[in-house]
MDTraj code that builds the backbone (N, CA, C; nanometers):
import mdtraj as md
import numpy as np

residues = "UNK UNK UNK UNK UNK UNK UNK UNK UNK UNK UNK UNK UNK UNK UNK UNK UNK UNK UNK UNK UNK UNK UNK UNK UNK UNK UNK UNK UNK UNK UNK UNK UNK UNK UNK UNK UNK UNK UNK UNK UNK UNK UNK UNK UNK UNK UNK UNK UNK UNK UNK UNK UNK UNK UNK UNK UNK UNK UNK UNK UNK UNK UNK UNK UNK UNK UNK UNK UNK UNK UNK UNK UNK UNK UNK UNK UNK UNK UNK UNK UNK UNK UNK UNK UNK UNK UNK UNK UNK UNK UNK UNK UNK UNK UNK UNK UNK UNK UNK UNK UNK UNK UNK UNK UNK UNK UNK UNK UNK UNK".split()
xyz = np.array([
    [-2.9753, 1.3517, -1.9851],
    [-2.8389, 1.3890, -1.9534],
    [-2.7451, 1.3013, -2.0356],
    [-2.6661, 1.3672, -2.1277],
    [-2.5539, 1.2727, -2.1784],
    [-2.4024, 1.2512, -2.1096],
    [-2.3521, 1.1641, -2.1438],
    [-2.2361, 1.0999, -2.0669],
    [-2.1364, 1.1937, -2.1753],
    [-1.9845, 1.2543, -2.0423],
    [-1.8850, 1.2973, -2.1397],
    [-1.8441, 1.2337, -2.2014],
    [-1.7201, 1.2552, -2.3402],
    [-1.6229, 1.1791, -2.3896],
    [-1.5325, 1.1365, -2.2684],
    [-1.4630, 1.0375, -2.2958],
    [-1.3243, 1.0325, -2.2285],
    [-1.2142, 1.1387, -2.2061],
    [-1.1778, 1.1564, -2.0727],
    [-1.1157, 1.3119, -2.0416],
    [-1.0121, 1.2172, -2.0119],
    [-0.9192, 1.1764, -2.0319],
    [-0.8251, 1.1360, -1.9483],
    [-0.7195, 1.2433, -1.8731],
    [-0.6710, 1.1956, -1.7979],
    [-0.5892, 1.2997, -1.6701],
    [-0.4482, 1.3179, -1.7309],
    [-0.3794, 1.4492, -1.6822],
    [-0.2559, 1.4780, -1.7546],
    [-0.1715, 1.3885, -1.7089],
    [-0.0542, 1.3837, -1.7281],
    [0.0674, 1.2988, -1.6807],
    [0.0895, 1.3921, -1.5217],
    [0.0602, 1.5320, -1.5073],
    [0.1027, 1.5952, -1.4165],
    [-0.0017, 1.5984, -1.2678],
    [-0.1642, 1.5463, -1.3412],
    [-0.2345, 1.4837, -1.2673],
    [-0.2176, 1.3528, -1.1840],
    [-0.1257, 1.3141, -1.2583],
    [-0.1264, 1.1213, -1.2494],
    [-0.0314, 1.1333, -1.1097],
    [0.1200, 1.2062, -1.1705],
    [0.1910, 1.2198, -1.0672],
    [0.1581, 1.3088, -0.9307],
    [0.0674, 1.4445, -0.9714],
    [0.0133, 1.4461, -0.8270],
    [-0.0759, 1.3658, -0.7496],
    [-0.1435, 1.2458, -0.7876],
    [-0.1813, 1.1437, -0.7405],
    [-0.1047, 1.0384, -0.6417],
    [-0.0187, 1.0318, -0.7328],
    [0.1165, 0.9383, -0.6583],
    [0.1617, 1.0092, -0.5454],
    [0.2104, 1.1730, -0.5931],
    [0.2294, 1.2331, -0.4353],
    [0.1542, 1.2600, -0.3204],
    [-0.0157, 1.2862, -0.3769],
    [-0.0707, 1.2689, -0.2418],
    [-0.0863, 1.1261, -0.2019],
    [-0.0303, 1.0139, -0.2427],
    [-0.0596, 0.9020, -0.1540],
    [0.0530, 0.8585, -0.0780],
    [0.1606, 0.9130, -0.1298],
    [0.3107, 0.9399, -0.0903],
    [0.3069, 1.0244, 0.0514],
    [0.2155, 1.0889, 0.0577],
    [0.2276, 1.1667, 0.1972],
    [0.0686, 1.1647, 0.2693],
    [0.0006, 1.0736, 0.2525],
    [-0.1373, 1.0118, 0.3143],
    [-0.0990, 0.8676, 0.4007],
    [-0.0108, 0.7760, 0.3597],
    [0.0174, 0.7307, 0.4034],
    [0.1031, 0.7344, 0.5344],
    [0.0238, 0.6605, 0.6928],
    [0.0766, 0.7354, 0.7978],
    [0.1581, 0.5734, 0.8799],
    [0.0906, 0.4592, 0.8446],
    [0.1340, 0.3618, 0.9645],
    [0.0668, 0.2476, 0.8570],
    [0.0685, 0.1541, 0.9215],
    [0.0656, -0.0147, 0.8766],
    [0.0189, -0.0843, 1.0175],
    [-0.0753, -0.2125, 1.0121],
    [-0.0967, -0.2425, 1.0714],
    [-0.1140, -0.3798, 1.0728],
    [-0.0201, -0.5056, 1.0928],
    [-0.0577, -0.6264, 1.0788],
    [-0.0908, -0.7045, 1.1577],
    [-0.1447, -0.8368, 1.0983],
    [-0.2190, -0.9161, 1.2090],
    [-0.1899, -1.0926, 1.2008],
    [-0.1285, -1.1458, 1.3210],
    [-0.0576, -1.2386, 1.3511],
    [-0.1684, -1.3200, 1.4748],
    [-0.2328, -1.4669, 1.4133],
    [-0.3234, -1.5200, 1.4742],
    [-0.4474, -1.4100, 1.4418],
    [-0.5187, -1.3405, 1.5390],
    [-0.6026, -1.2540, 1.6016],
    [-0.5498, -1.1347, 1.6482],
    [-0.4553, -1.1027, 1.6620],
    [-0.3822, -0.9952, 1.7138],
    [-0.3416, -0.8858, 1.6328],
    [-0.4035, -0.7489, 1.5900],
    [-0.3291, -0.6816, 1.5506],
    [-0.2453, -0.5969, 1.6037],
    [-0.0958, -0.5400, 1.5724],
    [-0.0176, -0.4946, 1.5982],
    [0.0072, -0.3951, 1.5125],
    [0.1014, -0.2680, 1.5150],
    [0.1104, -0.1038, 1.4615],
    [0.2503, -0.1335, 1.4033],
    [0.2918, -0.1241, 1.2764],
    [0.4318, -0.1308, 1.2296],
    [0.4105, 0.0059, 1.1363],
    [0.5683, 0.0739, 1.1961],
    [0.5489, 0.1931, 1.0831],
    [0.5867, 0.1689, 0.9489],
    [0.5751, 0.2473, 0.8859],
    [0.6091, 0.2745, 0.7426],
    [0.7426, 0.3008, 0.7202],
    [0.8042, 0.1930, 0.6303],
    [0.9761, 0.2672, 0.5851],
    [1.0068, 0.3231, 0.4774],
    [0.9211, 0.3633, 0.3856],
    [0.9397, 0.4118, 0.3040],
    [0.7931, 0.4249, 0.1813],
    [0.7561, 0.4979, 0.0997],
    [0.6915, 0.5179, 0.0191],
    [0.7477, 0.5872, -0.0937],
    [0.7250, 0.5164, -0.2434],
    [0.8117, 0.5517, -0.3712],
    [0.7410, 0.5217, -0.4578],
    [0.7851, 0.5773, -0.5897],
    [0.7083, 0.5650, -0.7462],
    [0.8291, 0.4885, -0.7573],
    [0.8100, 0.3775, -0.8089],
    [0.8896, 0.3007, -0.9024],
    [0.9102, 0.3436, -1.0133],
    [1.0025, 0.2911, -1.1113],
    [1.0600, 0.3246, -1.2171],
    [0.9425, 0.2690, -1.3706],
    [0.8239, 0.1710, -1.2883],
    [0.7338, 0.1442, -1.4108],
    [0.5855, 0.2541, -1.3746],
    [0.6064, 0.3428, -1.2747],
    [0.5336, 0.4324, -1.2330],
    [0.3778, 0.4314, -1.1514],
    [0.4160, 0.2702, -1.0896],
    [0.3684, 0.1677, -0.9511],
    [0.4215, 0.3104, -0.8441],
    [0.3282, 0.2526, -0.7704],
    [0.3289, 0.3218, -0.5960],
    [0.3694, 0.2171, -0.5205],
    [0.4676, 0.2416, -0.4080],
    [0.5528, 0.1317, -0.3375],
    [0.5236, 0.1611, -0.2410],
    [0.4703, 0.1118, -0.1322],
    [0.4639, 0.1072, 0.0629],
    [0.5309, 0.0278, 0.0891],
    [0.6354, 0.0720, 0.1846],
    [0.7353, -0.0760, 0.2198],
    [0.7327, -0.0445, 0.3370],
    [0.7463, -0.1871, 0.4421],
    [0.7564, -0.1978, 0.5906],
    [0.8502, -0.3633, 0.5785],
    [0.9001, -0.2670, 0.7361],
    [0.9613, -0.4595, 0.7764],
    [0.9131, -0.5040, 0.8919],
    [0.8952, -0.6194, 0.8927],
    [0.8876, -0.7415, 0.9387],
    [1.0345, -0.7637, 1.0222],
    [1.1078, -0.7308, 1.0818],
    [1.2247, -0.7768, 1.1673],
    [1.2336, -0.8675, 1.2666],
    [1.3329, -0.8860, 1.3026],
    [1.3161, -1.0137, 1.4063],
    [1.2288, -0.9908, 1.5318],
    [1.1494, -0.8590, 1.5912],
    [1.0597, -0.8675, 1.6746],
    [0.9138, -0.8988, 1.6461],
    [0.9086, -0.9082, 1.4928],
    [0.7376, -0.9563, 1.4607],
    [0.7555, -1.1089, 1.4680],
    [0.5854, -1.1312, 1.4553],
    [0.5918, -1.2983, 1.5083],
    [0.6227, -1.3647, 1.3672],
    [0.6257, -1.4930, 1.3795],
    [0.6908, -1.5407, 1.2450],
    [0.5527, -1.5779, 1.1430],
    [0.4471, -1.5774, 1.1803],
    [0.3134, -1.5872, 1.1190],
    [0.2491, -1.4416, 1.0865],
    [0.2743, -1.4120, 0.9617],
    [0.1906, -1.2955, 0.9349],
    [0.0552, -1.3431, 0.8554],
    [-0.0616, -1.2900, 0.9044],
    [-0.1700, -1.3119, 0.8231],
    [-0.2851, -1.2141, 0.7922],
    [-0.2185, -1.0999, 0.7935],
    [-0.3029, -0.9783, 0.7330],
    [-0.2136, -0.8520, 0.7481],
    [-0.2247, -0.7710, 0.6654],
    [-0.1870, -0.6589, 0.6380],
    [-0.3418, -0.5231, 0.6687],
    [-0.2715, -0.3899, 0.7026],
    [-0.3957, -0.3011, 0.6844],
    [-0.2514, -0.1803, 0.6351],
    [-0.3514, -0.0519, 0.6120],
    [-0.2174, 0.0732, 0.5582],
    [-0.3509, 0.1514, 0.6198],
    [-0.3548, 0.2838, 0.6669],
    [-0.3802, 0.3652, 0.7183],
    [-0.3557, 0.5065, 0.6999],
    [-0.4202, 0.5787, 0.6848],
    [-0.4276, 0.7027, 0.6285],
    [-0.4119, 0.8162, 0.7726],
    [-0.3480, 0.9026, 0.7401],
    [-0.2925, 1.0342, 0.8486],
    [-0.4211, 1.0781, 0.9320],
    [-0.5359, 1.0428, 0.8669],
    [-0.6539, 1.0898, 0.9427],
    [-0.7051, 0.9890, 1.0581],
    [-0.6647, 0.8314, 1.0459],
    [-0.6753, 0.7549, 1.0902],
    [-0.7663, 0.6351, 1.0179],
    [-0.8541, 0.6639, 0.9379],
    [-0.8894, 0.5098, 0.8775],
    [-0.8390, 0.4965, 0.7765],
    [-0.8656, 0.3130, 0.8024],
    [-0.7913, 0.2131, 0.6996],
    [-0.8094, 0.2537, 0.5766],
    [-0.7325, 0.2828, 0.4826],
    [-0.6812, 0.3175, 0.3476],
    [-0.7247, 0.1944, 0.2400],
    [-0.6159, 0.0769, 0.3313],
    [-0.6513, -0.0432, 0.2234],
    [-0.6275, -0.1611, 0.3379],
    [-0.6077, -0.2945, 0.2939],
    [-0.6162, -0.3680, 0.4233],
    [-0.6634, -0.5140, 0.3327],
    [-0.5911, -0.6431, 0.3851],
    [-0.6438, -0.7890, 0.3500],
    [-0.5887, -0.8679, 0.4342],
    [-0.5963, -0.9643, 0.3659],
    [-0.5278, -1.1205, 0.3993],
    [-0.4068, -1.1409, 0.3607],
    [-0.3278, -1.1820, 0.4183],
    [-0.1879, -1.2380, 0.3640],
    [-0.1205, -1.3672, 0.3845],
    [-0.0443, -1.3226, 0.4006],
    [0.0411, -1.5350, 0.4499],
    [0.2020, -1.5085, 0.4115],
    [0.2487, -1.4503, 0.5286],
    [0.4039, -1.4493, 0.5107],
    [0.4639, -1.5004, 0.6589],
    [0.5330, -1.5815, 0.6013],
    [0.6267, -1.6983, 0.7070],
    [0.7694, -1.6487, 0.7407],
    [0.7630, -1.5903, 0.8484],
    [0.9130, -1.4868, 0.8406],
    [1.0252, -1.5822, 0.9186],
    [0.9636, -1.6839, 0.9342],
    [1.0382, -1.7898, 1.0098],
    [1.1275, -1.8209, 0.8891],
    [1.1453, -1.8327, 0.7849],
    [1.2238, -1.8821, 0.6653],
    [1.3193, -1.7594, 0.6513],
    [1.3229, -1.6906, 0.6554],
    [1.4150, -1.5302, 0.6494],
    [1.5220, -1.5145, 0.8101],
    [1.6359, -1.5225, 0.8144],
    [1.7372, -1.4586, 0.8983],
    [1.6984, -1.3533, 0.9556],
    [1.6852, -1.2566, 0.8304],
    [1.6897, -1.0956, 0.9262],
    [1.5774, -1.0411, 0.8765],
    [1.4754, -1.1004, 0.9005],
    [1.3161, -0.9990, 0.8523],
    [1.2534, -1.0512, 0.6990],
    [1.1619, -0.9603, 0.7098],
    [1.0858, -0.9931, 0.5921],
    [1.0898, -0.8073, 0.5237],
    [1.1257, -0.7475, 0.4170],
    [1.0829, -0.6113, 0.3786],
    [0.9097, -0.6420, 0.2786],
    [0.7914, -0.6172, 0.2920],
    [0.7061, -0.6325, 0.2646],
    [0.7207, -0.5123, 0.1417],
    [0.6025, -0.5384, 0.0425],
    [0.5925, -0.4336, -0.0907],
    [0.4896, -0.4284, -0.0841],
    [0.3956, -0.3463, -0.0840],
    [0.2389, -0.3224, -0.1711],
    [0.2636, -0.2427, -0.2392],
    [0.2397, -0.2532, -0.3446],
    [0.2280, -0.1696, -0.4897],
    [0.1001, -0.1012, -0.5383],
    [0.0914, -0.0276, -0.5608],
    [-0.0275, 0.0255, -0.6398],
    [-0.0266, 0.0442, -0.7654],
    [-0.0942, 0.0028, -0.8866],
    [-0.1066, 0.0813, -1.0152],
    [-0.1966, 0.1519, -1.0773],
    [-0.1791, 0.3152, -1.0937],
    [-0.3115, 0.3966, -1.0935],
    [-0.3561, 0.3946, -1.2482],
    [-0.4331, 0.3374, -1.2873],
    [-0.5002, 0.3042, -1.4149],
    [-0.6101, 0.4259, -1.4820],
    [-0.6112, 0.4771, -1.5875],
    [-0.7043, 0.5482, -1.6661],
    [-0.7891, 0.4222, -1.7683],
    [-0.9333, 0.4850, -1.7188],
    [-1.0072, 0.3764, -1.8555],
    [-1.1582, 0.4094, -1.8799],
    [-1.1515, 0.3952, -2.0143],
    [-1.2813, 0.4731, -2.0494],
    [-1.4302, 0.4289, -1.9945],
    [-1.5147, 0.5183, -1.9665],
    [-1.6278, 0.4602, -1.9126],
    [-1.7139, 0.4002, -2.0016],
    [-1.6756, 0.3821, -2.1142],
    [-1.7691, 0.4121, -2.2517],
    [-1.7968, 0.2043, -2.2042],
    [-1.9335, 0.1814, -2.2237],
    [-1.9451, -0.0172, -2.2114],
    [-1.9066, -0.0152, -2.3728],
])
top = md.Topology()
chain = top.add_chain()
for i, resn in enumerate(residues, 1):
    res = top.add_residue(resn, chain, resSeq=i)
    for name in ("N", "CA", "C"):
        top.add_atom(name, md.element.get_by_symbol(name[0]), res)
traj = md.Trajectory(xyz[None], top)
């Protein structure tokens, strides 16, 4: 069996990519000590360098120790999800969080 050439995806592929993650994305879920807690989603966007943006806040009812993030998909499992370390105790009025995505093409060729 031989391996294809490199197919790379149209520009119109790329961007329907961005839109189905634009509307897969359902909730956020962070975690303070041991505790996770449900924060919704405020927004999802293509940036202007053509990054994927998930933004949530952090407002004055989350605890001031954040130490993990999760994102969650409409079907219900975790999408993506880590470790973090944001101190919202230093911020007045919240924290607005970013995860970015950048969807990359690259040849399989070693």
């Amino acid at each position: 069996m031989t391996e294809a050439s490199y197919i790379p995806l149209t520009a119109e592929a790329l961007e329907d990519i961005k839109e189905y993650i634009k509307k897969v994305i359902a909730y956020a879920e962070y975690r303070s000590g041991e505790t996770w807690s449900k924060i919704p989603i405020e927004k999802v966007e293509t940036l202007p360098d053509g990054r994927v943006a998930i933004y949530v806040m952090f407002d004055h009812e989350a605890p001031d120790e954040i130490n993990g993030i999760r994102f969650y998909h409409r079907d219900g499992f975790m999408w993506a999800g880590g470790n973090e370390n944001l101190n919202k105790a230093e911020f007045d009025e919240g924290i607005q969080y970013r995860y970015t995505l950048k969807i990359v093409q690259t040849s399989a060729k070693s």
